[in-house]
N, C-alpha and C positions, 0 to 999 in steps of 0.2 A: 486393611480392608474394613470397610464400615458395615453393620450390619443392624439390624433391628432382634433385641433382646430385650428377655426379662432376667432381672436378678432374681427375684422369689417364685419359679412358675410352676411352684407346688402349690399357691394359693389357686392359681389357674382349676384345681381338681373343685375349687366349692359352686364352680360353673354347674355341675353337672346335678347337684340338692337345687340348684337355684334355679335350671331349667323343668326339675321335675316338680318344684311347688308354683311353679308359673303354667306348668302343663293342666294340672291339680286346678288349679282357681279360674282359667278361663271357661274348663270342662265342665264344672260346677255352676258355673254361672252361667253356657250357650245349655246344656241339656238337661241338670235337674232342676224340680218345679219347685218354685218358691211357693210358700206360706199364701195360701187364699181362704178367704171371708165368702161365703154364699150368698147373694142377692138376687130377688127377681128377678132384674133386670138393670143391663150396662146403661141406660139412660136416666139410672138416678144418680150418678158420679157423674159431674162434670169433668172434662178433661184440659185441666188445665200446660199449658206449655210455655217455656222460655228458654235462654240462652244456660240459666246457672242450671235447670233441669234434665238439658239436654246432654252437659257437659261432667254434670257429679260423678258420675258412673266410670269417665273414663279419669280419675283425681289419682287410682290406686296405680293408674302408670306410672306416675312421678316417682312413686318409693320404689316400684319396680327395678327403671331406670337410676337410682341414685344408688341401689345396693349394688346395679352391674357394674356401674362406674365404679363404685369401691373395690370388689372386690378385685376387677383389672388393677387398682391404683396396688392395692396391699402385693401384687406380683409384679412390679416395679417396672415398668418398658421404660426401653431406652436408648441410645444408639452407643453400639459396643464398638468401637475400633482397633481393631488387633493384625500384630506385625509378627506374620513366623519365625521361628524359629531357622536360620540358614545355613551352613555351612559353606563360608565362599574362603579366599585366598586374599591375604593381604601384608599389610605390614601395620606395625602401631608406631606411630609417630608423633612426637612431642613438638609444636614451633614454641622455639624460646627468640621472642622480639623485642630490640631495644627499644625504649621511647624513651631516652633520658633526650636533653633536651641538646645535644649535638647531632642528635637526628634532624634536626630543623636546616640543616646545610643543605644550598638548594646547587648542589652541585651535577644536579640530575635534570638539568632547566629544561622544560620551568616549575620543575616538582620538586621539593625535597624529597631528603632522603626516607621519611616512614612513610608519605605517599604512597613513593615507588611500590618499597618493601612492602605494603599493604597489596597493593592492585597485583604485586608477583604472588603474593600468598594466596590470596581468593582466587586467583588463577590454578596455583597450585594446586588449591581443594578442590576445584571442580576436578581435575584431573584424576584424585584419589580416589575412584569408586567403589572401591572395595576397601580401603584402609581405615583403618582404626585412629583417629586424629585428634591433638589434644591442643592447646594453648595456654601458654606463660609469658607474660609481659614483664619487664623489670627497667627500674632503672637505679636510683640507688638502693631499693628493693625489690625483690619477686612476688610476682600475684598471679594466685592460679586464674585465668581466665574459667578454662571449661579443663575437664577431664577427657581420657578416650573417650570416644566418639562415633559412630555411624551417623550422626546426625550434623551429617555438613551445611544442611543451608542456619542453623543455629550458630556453627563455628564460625563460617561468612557474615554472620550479622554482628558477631562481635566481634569480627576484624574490624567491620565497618565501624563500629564506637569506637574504636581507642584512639586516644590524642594525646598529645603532651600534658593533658591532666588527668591521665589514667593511673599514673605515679604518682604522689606529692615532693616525695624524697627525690631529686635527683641526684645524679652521678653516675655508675655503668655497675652491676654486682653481679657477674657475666659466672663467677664461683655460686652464686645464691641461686644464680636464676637455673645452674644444669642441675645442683641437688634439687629443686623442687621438683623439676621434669622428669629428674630421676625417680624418684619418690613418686610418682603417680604410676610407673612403669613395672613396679612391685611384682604387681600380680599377674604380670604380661606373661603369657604360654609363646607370643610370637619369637617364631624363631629371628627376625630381624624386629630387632629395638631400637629408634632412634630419635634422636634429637636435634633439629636441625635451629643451629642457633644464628639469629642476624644480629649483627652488630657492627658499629663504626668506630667503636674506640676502644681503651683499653680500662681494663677493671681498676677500678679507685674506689669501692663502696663494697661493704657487706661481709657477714664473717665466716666466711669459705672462702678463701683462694682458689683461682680456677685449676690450676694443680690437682691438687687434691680431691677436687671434684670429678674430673676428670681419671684419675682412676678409680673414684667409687662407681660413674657409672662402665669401665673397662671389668671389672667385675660383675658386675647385674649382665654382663652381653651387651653394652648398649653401643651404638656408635652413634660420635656427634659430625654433624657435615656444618663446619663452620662457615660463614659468608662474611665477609668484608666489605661491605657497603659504603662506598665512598672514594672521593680520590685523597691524597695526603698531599699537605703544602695549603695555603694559599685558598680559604672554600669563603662563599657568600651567603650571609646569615639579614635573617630580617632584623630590620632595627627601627622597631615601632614607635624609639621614644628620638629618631630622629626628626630633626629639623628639615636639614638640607639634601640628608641621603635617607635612603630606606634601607638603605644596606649596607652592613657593616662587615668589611673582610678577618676573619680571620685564620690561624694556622691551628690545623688539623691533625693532629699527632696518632698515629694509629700501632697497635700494639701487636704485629702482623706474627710476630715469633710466638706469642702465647696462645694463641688462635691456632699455629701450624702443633703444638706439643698438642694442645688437646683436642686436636685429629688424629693426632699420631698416633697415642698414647689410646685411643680408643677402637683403633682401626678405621676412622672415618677419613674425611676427605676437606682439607681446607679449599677454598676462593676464594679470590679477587673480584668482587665486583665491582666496576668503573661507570656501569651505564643497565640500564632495566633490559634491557637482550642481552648482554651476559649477564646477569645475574639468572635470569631464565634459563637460559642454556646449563648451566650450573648446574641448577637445582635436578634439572632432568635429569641426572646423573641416578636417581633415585629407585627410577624404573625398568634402572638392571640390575637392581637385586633381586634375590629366590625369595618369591612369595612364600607364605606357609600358610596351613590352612586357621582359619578361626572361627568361631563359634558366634555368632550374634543371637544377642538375646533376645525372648520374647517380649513382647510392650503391648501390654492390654491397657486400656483405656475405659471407662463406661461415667456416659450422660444422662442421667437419672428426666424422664419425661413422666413421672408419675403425677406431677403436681398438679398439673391442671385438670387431669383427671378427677383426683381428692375433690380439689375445690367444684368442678361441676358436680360431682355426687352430693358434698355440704351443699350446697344452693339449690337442688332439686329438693333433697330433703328439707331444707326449711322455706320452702315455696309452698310446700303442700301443705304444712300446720298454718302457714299465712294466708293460703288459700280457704282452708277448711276454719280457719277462726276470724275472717273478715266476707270472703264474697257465699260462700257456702257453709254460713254459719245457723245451726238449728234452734227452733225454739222450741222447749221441750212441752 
């Protein structure tokens, strides 16, 4: 919710000295009598009139207005945006996604395979409106995209970035990439933890064997829901430095046993995906599990508008010594 504040609105209180020496000085000046000189008669002064004489009198507004403007600026307004504190029902969940570079298999035509796995994921997020959601990309190593999260149109913006140059290192570190997910999940109160990991091949990079991984997070409570993305045998790969073809076939070796242990071994759930509606239908599998409740945090924000304030109060202020040392200036 956006609203209109000040950070400092205890300076706010020097309104009220500043109202009453402005009350003081007009009062002074519409009803007590100034200083007069006895003469005959008003027809021995000429009366002379102009614009700077008409205008002198009202100069002490300037400083008036440049002190109000101050003292608003020194109470800071500004626009406050703050997100409650909630209690809703969800899950936290880790996406661990391949992008090494056997992802580029366009066995999904006329998409490849991280295509797909992207537009299923953003999909997915929209779906998760109460969950807690995170993201890790890996290929011959793990990179934290983002941490948990309520803040899904952020996680949807960096699915949208990731490419085959989100990695440098290729190869598959499918061990690397569940300890990092695990590792973010530390401090998780949900009572369901998981990690849903996509991939097409089998682990050749990184030093954690998926094993092993796989029961460190069977300990933390975590479950991984593996995906198998891709068909095996025989897939069609671009081949950009061809001549004659663009496409260059090759055999897709997929490591479907080590995928099924560390479902197993965690209480999750392996798939086959062959084509982007199953893979969909899979995933869904998600949203029969028992929520648990979680705590979202508060998120204050504040946009400081004091500036321009300052700066009209300086430029009143030194208008009036400009004014009072060029156009209204005396001879003594």
């Amino acid at each position: 919710m956006e609203t209109f504040d000040f950070q400092n609105p205890f300076f706010l209180f020097l309104l009220i000295p500043y109202f009453l020496i402005l009350f003081w000085f007009f009062y002074k000046k519409l009803y007590k009598q100034r200083a007069s000189i006895a003469i005959s008669s008003a027809a021995l002064i000429k009366k002379r009139t102009s614009l700077r004489s008409k205008t002198y009198p009202y100069l002490i507004v300037l400083r008036f207005l440049s002190l109000l403007f101050l003292i608003i600026a020194l109470a800071r307004p500004g626009k406050s945006i703050n997100l409650s504190s909630v209690k809703t029902y969800g899950i936290d969940i880790m996406i661990a996604l391949d992008v090494s570079g056997s992802m580029q298999g366009e066995d999904f035509q006329p998409k490849n395979r991280l295509t797909v796995a992207k537009q299923v994921i953003k999909d997915f997020i929209l779906k998760r409106t109460s969950d807690r959601l995170g993201l890790v990309i890996f290929a011959g190593e793990a990179f934290l995209q983002c941490p948990l999260s309520v803040e899904h149109e952020m996680i949807t913006s960096l699915v949208d970035e990731i490419d085959f140059s989100s990695v440098e290192n290729d190869g598959t570190a499918i061990g690397d990439a569940l300890a990092l997910a695990a590792s973010r999940m530390l401090d998780s109160k949900s009572q369901n933890k998981i990690i849903l990991l996509l991939t097409d091949g089998m682990n050749n990079k990184g030093s954690l064997d998926p094993e092993t991984a796989a029961k460190a997070c069977a300990e933390m409570g975590i479950k991984v829901y593996s995906v198998g993305i891709g068909k095996e045998g025989k897939v069609a790969y671009p081949n950009p430095g061809g001549f004659f073809s663009k496409k260059v076939y090759r055999m897709n070796h997929f490591d479907e046993t080590t995928l099924k242990k560390i479902s197993s071994e965690t209480k999750g759930k392996f798939y086959r995906a062959q084509s982007s509606g199953i893979l969909w239908k899979n995933i869904n599998d998600i949203d029969k599990l028992e929520k648990s409740q979680i705590d979202l945090r508060i998120y204050h924000e504040f946009h400081d508008k004091f500036q321009i304030l300052l700066l009209i109060a300086v430029a009143l202020f030194f208008l009036e010594i400009i004014l009072k040392c060029v156009f209204y200036r005396k001879i003594p």
